[in-house]
Every structure is written in structure tokens, then in C-alpha cells.
VEXPADO-923528 format. One line per 2 residues: number of its first residue (from 0); their letters; for each residue x, y, z of C-alpha. Coordinates in nm, 3 decimals, always signed. Layout:
# VEXPADO-923528
NUM	a	X/Y/Z; ... .
//
This chain:
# VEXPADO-923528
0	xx	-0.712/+0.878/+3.273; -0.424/+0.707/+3.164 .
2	xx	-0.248/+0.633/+2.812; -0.062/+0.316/+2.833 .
4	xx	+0.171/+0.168/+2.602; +0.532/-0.055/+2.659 .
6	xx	+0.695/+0.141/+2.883; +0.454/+0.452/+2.837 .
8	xx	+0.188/+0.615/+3.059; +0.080/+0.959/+3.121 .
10	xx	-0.172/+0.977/+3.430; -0.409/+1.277/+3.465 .
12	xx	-0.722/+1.332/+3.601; -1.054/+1.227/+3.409 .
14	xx	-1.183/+1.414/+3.164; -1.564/+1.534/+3.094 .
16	xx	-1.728/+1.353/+2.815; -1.879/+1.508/+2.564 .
18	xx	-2.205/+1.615/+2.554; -2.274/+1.583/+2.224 .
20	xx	-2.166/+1.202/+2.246; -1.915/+1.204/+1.971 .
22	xx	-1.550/+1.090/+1.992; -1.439/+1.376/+2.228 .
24	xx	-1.109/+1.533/+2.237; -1.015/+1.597/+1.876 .
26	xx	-1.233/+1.278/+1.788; -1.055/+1.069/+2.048 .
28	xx	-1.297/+0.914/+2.256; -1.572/+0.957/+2.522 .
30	xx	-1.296/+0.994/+2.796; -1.177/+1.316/+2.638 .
32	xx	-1.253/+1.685/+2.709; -1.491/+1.824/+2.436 .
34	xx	-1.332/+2.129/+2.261; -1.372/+2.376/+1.951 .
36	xx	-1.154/+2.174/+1.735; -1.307/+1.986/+1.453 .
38	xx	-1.060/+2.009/+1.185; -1.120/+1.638/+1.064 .
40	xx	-0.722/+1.653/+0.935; -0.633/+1.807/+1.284 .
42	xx	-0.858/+1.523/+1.462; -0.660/+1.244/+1.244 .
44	xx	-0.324/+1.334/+1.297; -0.416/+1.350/+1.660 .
46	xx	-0.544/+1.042/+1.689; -0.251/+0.910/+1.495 .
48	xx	-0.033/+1.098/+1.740; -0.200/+0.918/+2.017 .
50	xx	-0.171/+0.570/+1.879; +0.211/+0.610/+1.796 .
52	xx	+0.252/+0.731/+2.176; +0.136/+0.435/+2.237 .
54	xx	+0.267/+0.205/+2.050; +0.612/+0.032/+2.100 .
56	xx	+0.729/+0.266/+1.918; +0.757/+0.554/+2.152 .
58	xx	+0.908/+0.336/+2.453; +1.062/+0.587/+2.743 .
60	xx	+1.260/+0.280/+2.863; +1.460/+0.199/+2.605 .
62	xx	+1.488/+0.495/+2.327; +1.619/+0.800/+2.576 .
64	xx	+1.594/+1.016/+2.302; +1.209/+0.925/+2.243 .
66	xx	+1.083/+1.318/+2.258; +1.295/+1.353/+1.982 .
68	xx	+1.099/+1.067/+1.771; +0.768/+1.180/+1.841 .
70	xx	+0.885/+1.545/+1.723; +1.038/+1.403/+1.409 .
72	xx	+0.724/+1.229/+1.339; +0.474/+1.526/+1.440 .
74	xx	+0.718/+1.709/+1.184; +0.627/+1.437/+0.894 .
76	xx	+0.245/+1.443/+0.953; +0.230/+1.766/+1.012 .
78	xx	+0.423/+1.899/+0.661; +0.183/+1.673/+0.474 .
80	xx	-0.143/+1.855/+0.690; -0.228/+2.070/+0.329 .
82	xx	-0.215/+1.799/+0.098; -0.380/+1.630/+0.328 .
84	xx	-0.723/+1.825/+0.279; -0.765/+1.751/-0.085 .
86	xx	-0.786/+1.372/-0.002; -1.136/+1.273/+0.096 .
88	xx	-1.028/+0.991/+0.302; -0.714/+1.058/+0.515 .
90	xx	-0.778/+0.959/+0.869; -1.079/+0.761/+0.779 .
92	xx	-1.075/+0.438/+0.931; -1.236/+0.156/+0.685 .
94	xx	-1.329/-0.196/+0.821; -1.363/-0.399/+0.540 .
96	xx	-1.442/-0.785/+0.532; -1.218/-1.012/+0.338 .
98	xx	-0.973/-0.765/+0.287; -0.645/-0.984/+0.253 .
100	xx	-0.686/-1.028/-0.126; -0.895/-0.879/-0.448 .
102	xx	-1.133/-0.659/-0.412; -1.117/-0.620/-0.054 .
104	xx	-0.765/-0.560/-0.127; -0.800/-0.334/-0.392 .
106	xx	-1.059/-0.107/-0.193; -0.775/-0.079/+0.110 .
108	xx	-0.506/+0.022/-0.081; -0.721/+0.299/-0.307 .
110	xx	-0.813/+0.431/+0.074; -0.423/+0.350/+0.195 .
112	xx	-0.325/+0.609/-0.082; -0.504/+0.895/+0.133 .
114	xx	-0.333/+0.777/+0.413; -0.660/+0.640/+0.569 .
116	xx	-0.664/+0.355/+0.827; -0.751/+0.002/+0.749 .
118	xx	-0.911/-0.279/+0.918; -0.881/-0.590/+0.772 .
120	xx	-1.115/-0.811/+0.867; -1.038/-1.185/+0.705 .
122	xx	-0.976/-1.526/+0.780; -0.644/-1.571/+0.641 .
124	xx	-0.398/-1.544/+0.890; -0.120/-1.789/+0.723 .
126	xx	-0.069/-1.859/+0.343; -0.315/-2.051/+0.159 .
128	xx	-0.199/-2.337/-0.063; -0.364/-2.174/-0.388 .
130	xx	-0.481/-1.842/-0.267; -0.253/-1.533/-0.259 .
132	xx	-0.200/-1.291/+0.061; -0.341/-1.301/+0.435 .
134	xx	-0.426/-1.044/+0.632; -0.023/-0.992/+0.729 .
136	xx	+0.081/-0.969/+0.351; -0.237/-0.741/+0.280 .
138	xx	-0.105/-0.515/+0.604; +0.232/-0.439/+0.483 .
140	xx	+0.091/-0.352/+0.109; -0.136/-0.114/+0.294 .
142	xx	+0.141/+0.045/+0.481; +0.367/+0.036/+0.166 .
144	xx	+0.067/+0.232/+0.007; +0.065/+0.518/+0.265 .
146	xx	-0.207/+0.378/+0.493; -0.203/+0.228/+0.864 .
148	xx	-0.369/-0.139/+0.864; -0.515/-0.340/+1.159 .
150	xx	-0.487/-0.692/+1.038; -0.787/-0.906/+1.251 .
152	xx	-0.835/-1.284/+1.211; -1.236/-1.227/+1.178 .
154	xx	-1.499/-1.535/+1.053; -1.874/-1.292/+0.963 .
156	xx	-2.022/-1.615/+1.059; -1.927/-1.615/+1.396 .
158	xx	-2.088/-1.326/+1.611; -1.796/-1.283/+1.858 .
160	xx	-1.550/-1.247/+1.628; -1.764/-0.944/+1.459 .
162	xx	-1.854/-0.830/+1.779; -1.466/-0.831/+1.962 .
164	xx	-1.338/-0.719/+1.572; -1.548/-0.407/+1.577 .
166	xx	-1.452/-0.281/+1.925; -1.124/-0.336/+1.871 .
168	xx	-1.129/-0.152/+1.558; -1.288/+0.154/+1.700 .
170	xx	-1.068/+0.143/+2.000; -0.714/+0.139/+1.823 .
172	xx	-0.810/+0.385/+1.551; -1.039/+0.596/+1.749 .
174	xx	-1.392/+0.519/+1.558; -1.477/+0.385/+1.284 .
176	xx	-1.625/+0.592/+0.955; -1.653/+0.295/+0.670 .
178	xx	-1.791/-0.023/+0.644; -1.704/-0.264/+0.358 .
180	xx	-1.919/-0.559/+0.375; -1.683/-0.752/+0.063 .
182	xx	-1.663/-1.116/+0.201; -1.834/-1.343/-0.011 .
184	xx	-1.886/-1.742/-0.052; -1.971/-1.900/-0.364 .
186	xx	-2.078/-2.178/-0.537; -2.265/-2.200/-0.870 .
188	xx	-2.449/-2.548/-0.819; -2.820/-2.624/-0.891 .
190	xx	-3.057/-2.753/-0.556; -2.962/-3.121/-0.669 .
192	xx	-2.628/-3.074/-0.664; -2.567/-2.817/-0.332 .
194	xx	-2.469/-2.978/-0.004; -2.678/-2.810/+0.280 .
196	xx	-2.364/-2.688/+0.466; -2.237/-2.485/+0.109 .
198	xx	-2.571/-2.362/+0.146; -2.537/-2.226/+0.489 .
200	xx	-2.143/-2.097/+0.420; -2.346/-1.912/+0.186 .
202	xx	-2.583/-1.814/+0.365; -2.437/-1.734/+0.677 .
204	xx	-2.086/-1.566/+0.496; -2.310/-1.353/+0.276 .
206	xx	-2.639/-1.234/+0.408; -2.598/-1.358/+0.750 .
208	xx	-2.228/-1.194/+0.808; -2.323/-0.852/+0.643 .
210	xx	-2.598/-0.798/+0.825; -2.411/-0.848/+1.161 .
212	xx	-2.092/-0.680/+1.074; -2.362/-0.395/+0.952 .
214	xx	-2.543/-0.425/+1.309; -2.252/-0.427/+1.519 .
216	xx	-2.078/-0.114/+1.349; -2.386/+0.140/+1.373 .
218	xx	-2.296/+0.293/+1.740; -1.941/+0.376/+1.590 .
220	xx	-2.071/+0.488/+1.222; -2.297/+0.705/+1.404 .
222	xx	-2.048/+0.918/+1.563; -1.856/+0.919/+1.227 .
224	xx	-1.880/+1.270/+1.007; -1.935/+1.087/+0.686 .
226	xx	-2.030/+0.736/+0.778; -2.078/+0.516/+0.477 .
228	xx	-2.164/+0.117/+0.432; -2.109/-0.033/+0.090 .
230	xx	-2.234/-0.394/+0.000; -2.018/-0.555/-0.280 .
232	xx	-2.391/-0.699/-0.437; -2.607/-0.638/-0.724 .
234	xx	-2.892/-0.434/-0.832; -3.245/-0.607/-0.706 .
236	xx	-3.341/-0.751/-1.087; -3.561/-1.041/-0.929 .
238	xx	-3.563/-1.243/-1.260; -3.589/-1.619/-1.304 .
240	xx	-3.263/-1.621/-1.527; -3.078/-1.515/-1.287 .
242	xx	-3.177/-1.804/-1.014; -3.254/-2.118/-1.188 .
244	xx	-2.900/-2.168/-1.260; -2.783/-2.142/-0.896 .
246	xx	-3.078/-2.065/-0.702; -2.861/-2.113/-0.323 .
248	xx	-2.599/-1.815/-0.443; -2.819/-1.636/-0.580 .
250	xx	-3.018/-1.619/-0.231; -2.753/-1.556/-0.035 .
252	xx	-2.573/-1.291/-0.280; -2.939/-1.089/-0.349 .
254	xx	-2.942/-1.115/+0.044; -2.731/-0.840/+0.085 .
256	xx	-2.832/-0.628/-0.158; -3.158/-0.719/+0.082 .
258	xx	-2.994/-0.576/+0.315; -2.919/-0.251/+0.141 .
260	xx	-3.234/-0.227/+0.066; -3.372/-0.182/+0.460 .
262	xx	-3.074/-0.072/+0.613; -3.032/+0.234/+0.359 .
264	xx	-3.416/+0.325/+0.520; -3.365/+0.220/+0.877 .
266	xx	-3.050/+0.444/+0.911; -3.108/+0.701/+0.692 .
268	xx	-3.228/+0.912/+1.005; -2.917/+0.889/+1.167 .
270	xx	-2.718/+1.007/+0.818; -2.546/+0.669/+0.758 .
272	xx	-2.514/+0.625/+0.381; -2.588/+0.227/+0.290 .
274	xx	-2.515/+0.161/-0.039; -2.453/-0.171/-0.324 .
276	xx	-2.183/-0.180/-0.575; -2.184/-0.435/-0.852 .
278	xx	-1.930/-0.521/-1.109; -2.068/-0.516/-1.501 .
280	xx	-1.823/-0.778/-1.569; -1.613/-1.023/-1.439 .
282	xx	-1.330/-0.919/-1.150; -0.990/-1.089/-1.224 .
284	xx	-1.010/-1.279/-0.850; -0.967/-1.614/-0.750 .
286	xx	-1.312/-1.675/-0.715; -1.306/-1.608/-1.085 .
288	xx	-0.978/-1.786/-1.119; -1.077/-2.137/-0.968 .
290	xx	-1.474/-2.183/-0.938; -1.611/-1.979/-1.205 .
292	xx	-1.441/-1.995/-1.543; -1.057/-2.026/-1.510 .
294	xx	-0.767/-1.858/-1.673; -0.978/-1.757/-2.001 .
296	xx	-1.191/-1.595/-1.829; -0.962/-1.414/-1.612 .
298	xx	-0.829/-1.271/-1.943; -1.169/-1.150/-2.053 .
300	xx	-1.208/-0.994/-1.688; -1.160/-0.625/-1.531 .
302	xx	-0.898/-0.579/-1.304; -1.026/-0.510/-0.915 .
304	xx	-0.907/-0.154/-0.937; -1.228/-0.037/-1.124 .
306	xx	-1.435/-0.112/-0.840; -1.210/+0.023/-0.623 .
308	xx	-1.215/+0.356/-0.764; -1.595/+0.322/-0.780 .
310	xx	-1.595/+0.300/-0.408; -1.342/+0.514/-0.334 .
312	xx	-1.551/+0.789/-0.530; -1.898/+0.653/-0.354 .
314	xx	-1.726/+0.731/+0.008; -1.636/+1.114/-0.090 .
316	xx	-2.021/+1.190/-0.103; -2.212/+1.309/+0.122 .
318	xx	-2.402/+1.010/+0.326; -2.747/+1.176/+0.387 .
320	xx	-2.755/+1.305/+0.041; -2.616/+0.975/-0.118 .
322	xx	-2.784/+0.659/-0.002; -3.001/+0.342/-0.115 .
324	xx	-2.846/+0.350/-0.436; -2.774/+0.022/-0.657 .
326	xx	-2.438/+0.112/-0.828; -2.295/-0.080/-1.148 .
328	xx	-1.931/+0.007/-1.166; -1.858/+0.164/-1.500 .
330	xx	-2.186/+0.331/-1.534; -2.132/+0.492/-1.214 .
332	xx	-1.760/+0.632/-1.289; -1.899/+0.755/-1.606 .
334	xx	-2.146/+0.977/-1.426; -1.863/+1.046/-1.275 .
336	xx	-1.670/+1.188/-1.543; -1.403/+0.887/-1.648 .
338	xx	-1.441/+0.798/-2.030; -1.143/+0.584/-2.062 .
340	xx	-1.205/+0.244/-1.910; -0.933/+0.048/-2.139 .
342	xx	-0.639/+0.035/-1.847; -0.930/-0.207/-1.577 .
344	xx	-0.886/-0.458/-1.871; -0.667/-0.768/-1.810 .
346	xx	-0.661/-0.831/-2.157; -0.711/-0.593/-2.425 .
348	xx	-0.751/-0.816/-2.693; -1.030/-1.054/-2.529 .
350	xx	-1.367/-0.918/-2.551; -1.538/-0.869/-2.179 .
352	xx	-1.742/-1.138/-2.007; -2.031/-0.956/-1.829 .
354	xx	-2.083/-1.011/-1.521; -2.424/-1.226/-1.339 .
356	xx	-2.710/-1.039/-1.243; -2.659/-0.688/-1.400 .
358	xx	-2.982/-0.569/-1.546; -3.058/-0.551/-1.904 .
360	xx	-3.199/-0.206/-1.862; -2.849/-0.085/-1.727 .
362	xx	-2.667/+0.002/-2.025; -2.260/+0.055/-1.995 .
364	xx	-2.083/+0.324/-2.150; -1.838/+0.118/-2.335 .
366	xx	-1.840/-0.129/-2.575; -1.723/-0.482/-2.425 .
368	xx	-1.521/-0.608/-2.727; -1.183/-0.640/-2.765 .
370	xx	-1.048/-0.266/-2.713; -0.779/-0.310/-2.952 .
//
């Protein structure tokens, strides 16, 4: 076996695989001797350790005093081994769809604080004329934020790019433990008014894409210790009110909470956690910004934090215990024990727009005046 990096390789000879099937050495991989170490926090700073060996960073050829780096970054990780432990995610690798902006973005960085690892899977790779960050921009926020970020050009629609996305991910971080299924195309038109190839965008960006970034991820999430997979989609309240408007969206956006729906039951047995989280009221995010209702309703919005936290709290629990659940954001963190949900608002003085599709039998626990 062989690690290989710019001017970097350490032969030896093969090692027995595992016969359990999980990642090996201290998490690493199927090529790595099976031992009595399971230490999740040990496993991750291992696996970090092997990635920054390497990486360019650890180069034999040019930095003669490279021993000397690696030491002085064993000695960083290392120190920070006991705070570590009381944060649920450190080491965790998350691939999350259309991560280079809102939501997506705001998930990754709650993670990036516990110093877990981030794929971000989106298609902006250079700056959009209107929309802010790509998946370079998003990448040094993460890293900024204490996390390590994998920025991938991915389209959901295309299966090859899923496919080659996922195996990449799990080989450069070593597995992978979360799924995000985030991206999201929309447009609120009636039948008359929807071109056919919106519909399929729709379609094949929403349902399509989060079923086969969902498909392609089970082998890895099944080696995970905690795997989770959390659709950004809404409770399944099949009501006319909430179609007739915008009956194409409303497919494609109800198809992945579809999708919740089976996969929660298909991979229950193998202790993967599929879950939906839903937003009671608008998210201050360009979609909301330049399709749905402009800059007054971005004022009468939540910021994209709330959800974050929602999901940052829905990945600490345990997957076979905590699955096939429909999650509304505030209700949940209330369960959850947070009572004061004025600092999500972007504007304290506008009273909240609530959001499409949450159910009337879902009360929140807060008033959505004006706080103030």
C-alpha cells in the first residue's frame, strides 16, 4: 500500500481488510488493518493526519524541515482532542447539495464550527452576475469557520457528476456520515404558464437529484456511526391549496419529502436516519430575494441560521432512534429547549411571512408579528 501525495509516499505491504467491512484502520479505509481503536475523535484526527500527509502541504522535496510541520500540526489537533468530544460533529464529513450560498451555506458553516468536513456539492464554480458565493467563496468561509471543505462542481441532474462527486468525497475525507439533499429549483407558475423544460429543472433538480444523490451515498452512510440524510422539504399536507397555485413546484418539492417518506423505511434496517426539515416562514435567500417576493419580503423573512441550527441539532441524534420524521423548524428547536427565536429575524419590526405548505395543524411557538 502506498500513500501518495507531491513529493510524498510511504510504501508498505498490504494490509488485511476488515472484517467487519467498515472504514478500517482508525476509520481509514478498506485497505487498512482493523484494530481496537474506535475513538470517533481519535479516528478523525487520524484521518485528518492522513490527508495533510498527503496533501501539498507536507512535501519532503521542498520543506526539509517537513517532520517538524506535521508535529506542529499533530500538536494543534491533538490539544483541541477534549473539546473536541463535546461537539457532536467534529470529523463528520457532510455532503451537502447547493452548498455555495443560503441554506446550504448556513448548514456547512454550523457543522464547520465543530470542525467537521464539508463537501460542497454546487454548480457555481465562478461568480454569478446576481447571486452571491460559489463553491470557492463558500470553501474559504468554511475553513475560516473551523471546518475543512471539498468544493465539487456537481449538477443532481446529471448522474455522473453525483456518482464521480460521491466517491470522491468518501475517498478524500475517508467516508462519508451526512447527507444534505438542499438543492432546489423553483418556479411559482400555473400549468398555462410553465415551460416543459422549468418543469423538468424541477423535476429532475428536486425529486430526481435527491433521490440519486440519496442512492449513490448509501454504501458510504452505511459504514458511517451516525449516518443521517436530511431533505430541505415539507411535511406531506396533500391539500389542494397548496397545488393549484403552482401545481409543477409543488410536485417536484412534495417529491422529496416523497422520498423521505420510503427511504426513511427502506433504510431504516441498516440504521440510516432519513429525515425532512421545513422552514415555518420565509428564508432570507435569493430564491426569496428575486422569484418569490423581493426585498419586502426578505425583511419579513428568518435568517438561514434557524434552520441551520435545526439541522445541526437533528444530526446529534441517534439515527435508528430518530428517523421518518417531518420537522418544521421552530417547533422542532422548541422541543428542543430554545424559547427565544427573536435574533433568526431579519427584521424585527416586520411581522413574519409564513412559509408555503406548513400545515395548519402545526402550531409555532411564537407569535409571527412584529417582535418589537
Amino acid at each position: 500500500m502506498s500513500i501518495q501525495g507531491r513529493g510524498f509516499t510511504q510504501h508498505g505491504p498490504p494490509q488485511q481488510t476488515s472484517p467487519q467491512g467498515g472504514r478500517g484502520l482508525f476509520g481509514l479505509g478498506p485497505d487498512c488493518a482493523d484494530t481496537s481503536v474506535t475513538d470517533p475523535i481519535i479516528m478523525a484526527i487520524v484521518r485528518r493526519m492522513i490527508a495533510f500527509i498527503a496533501s501539498s502541504v507536507v512535501d519532503r522535496e521542498t520543506d526539509s524541515d517537513w517532520p517538524r510541520t506535521l508535529l506542529h500540526w499533530l500538536t494543534i489537533n491533538l490539544s483541541n482532542m477534549n473539546v473536541a468530544r463535546m461537539k457532536p460533529l467534529f470529523g463528520k464529513t457532510l455532503f451537502i447539495t447547493g452548498a455555495s450560498r443560503g441554506i446550504g451555506l448556513a448548514i456547512a458553516l454550523r457543522a464547520a464550527a465543530d470542525g467537521a468536513n464539508i463537501v460542497i456539492a454546487a454548480k457555481t464554480d465562478r461568480p454569478h452576475p446576481k447571486l452571491p458565493g460559489t463553491i470557492h467563496t463558500a470553501a474559504a468561509a468554511i475553513a475560516e469557520a473551523g471546518g475543512q471543505a471539498l468544493p465539487l462542481v456537481v449538477d443532481v441532474r446529471e448522474e455522473t457528476s453525483v456518482r464521480e462527486a460521491i466517491d470522491r468525497a468518501a475517498a478524500h475525507f475517508g467516508g462519508i456520515d451526512i447527507v444534505v439533499n438542499n438543492a432546489s429549483a423553483i418556479q411559482l407558475t400555473d400549468s398555462q404558464t410553465t415551460d416543459m423544460r422549468r418543469f423538468d429543472l424541477m423535476m429532475g433538480v428536486n425529486t430526481r437529484g435527491t433521490f440519486m444523490v440519496t442512492k449513490y451515498a448509501v454504501p458510504h452512510l452505511a459504514r458511517a456511526e451516525n449516518p443521517h440524510v436530511l431533505m430541505l422539504s415539507p411535511p406531506l399536507d396533500m391539500k389542494e391549496h397548496w397545488f393549484a397555485p403552482h401545481t409543477a413546484y409543488s410536485i417536484a418539492k412534495y417529491g422529496m419529502s416523497l422520498c423521505v417518506l420510503g427511504l426513511a423505511g427502506e433504510l431504516h434496517p441498516r440504521g440510516i436516519a432519513v429525515n425532512a426539515l421545513w422552514p415555518r416562514t420565509t428564508i432570507a435567500t435569493a430564491a426569496i430575494e428575486y422569484v418569490v417576493g423581493g426585498e419586502p419580503m426578505m425583511r419579513r423573512s428568518r435568517k438561514p441560521e434557524i434552520l441551520a441550527d435545526a439541522a445541526y441539532r437533528v444530526f446529534a441524534k441517534p439515527a435508528r432512534a430518530f428517523s421518518g420524521r417531518f420537522l418544521i423548524d421552530d417547533t422542532f428547536l422548541a422541543a428542543e429547549g430554545v424559547t427565544d427565536f427573536r435574533p433568526y429575524r431579519v427584521d424585527p419590526n416586520q411581522a413574519l411571512q409564513e412559509d408555503f405548505f406548513v400545515p395548519a395543524d402545526m402550531p409555532g411557538p411564537e407569535d409571527l408579528g412584529p417582535s418589537r
